[in-house]
C-alpha positions as CSV (number, residue, x, y, z in Angstrom):
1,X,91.7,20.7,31.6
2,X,94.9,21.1,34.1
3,X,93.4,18.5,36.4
4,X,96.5,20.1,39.2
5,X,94.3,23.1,38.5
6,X,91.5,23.5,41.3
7,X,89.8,25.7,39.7
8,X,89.4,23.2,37.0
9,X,88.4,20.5,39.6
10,X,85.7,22.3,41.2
11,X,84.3,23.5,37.5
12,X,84.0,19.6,36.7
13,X,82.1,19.4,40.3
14,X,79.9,22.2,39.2
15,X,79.1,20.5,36.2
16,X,78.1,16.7,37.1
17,X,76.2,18.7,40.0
18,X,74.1,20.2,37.2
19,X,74.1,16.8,35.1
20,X,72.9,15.2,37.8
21,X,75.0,12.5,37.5
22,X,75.0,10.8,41.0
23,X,78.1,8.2,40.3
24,X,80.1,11.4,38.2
25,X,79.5,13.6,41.1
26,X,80.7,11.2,43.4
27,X,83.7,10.5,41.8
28,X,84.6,14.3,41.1
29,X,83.7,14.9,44.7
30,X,86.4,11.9,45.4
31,X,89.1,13.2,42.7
32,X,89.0,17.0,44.6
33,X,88.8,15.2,48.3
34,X,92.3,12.9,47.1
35,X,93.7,16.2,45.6
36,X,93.3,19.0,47.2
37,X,93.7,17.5,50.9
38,X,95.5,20.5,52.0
39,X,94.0,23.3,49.9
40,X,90.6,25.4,50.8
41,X,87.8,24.4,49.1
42,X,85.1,26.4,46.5
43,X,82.4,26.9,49.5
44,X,79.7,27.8,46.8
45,X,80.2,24.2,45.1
46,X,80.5,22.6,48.4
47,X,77.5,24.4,49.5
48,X,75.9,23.2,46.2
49,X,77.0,19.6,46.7
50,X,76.1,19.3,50.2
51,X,72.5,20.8,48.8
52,X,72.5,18.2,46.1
53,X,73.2,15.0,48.5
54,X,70.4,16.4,51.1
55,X,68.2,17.2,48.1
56,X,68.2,13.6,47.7
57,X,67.8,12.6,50.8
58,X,71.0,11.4,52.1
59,X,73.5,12.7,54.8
60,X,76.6,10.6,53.5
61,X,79.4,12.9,53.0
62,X,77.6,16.3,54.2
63,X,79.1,16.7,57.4
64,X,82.8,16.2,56.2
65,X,81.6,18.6,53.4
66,X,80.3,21.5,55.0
67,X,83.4,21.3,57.6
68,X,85.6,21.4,54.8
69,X,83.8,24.5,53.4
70,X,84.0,26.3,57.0
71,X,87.8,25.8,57.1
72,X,88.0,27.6,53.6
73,X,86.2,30.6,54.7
74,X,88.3,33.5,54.7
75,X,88.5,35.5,58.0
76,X,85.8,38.1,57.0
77,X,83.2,36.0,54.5
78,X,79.7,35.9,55.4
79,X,78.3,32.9,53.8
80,X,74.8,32.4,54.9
81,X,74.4,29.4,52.3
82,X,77.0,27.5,54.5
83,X,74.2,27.6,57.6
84,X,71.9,27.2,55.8
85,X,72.9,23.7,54.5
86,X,74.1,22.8,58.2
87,X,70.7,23.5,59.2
88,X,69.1,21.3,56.4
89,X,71.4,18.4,57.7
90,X,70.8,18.8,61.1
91,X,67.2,18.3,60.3
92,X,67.3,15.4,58.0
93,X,69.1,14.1,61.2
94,X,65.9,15.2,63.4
95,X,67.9,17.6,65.7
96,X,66.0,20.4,65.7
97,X,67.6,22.5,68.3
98,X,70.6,22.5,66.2
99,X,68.4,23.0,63.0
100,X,67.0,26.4,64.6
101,X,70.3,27.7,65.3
102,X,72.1,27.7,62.2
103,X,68.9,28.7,60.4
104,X,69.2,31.8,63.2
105,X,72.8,32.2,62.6
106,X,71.7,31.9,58.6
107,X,69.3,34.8,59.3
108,X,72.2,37.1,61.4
109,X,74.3,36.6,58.3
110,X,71.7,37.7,55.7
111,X,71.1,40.6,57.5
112,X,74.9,41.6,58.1
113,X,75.0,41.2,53.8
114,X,72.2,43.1,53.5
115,X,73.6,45.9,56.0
116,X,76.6,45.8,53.6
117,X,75.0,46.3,50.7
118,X,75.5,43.2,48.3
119,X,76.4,45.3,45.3
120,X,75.7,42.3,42.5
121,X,72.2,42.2,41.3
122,X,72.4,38.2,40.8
123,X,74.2,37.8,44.5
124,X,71.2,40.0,45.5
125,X,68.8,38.2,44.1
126,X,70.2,34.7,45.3
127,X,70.1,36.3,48.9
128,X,66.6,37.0,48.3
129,X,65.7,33.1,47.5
130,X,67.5,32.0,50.2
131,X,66.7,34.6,52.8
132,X,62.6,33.3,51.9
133,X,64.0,29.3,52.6
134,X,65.6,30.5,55.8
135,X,62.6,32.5,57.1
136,X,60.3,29.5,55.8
137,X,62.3,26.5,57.4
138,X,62.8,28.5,60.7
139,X,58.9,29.0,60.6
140,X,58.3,25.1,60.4
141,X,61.1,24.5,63.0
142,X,58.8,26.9,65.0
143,X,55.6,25.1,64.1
144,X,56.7,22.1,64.6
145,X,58.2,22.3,67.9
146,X,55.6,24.4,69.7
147,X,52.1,24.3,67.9
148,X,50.4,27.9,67.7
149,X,53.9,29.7,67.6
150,X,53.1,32.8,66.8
151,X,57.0,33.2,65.6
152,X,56.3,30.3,62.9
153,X,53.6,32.7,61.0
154,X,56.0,35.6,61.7
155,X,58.9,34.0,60.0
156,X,56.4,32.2,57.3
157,X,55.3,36.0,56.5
158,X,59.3,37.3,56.3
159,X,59.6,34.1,53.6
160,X,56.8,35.7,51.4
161,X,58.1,39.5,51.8
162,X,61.7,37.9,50.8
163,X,60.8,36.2,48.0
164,X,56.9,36.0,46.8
165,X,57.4,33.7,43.9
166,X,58.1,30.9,46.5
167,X,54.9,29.1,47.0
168,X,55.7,27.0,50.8
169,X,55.5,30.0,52.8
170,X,52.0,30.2,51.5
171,X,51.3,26.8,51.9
172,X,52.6,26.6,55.4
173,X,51.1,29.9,56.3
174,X,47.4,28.9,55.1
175,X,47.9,25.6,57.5
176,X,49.0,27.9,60.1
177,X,45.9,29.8,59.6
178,X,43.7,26.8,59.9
179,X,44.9,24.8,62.2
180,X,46.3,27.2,64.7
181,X,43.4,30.0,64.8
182,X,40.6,27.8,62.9
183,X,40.2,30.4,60.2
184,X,39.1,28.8,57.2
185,X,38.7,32.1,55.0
186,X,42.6,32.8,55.3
């Protein structure tokens, strides 16, 4: 592989990402950071990247990644995953106010794609998925910071119209239910 290549570079990314390979990640996150200094960055295998370091409960790195992926947008690109995962760091930091507004801004964003009409059955299908972890996160930022929030079992609802295969909403939506209105049966 052309290693000059940044294509190449963020393939290899891609790839230890799906290894999960923490030290091969790191170092291929290194290798493109030392290499491509002045180039824009794959926003998809950022996003993925910053996912990956969050999924493991970390924040080293995520905030230089994400920026990096916002400088690379192009002027008109709507990338909702990009809030999405500013969101997720924002409240693995506890800031909550900032988690609810890029998981709002998220939300603005899907619905702008959706307006447009996606075209790609997989793109369509990935908006789907993340439109339901949007709606379900921004329920729980909701729930969390104003018990009874009617808006949390709104947005928990959205998550299960977006994507019923996803099994939080449900979880987060039968809590609601009890502990909220006291209505065992639902």
């Amino acid at each position: 592989i052309d290693m000059k290549n940044s294509g190449a570079i963020f393939g290899i990314l891609r790839t230890r990402i799906n290894m999960d390979d923490p030290n091969k990640i790191i170092d291929a996150y290194k290798y493109a950071e030392l290499h491509l200094k002045k180039e824009n960055v794959d926003v998809e295998v950022y996003c993925e990247l910053a996912s990956y370091i969050l999924d493991k409960g970390s924040v080293n790195d995520v905030k230089n990644i994400l920026s990096r992926a916002s400088a690379s947008l192009k002027g008109k690109d709507i990338y909702p995953e990009l809030d999405y995962q500013y969101a997720r760091y924002h409240k693995q930091l506890t800031v909550y106010d900032d988690e609810r507004k890029y998981l709002e801004s998220a939300v603005k964003k899907i619905e702008r794609l959706k307006e447009r009409g996606m075209g790609i059955a997989r793109r369509e299908k990935g908006i789907n998925k993340l439109s339901s972890k949007v709606y379900n996160d921004l329920g729980e930022n909701y729930d969390r910071m104003s018990r009874a929030n009617i808006k949390a079992e709104n947005m928990y609802n959205k998550a299960i119209d977006a994507d019923p295969t996803y099994a939080k909403p449900y979880y987060n939506l039968g809590n609601f239910a009890f502990i909220n209105k006291g209505k065992r049966d639902e």
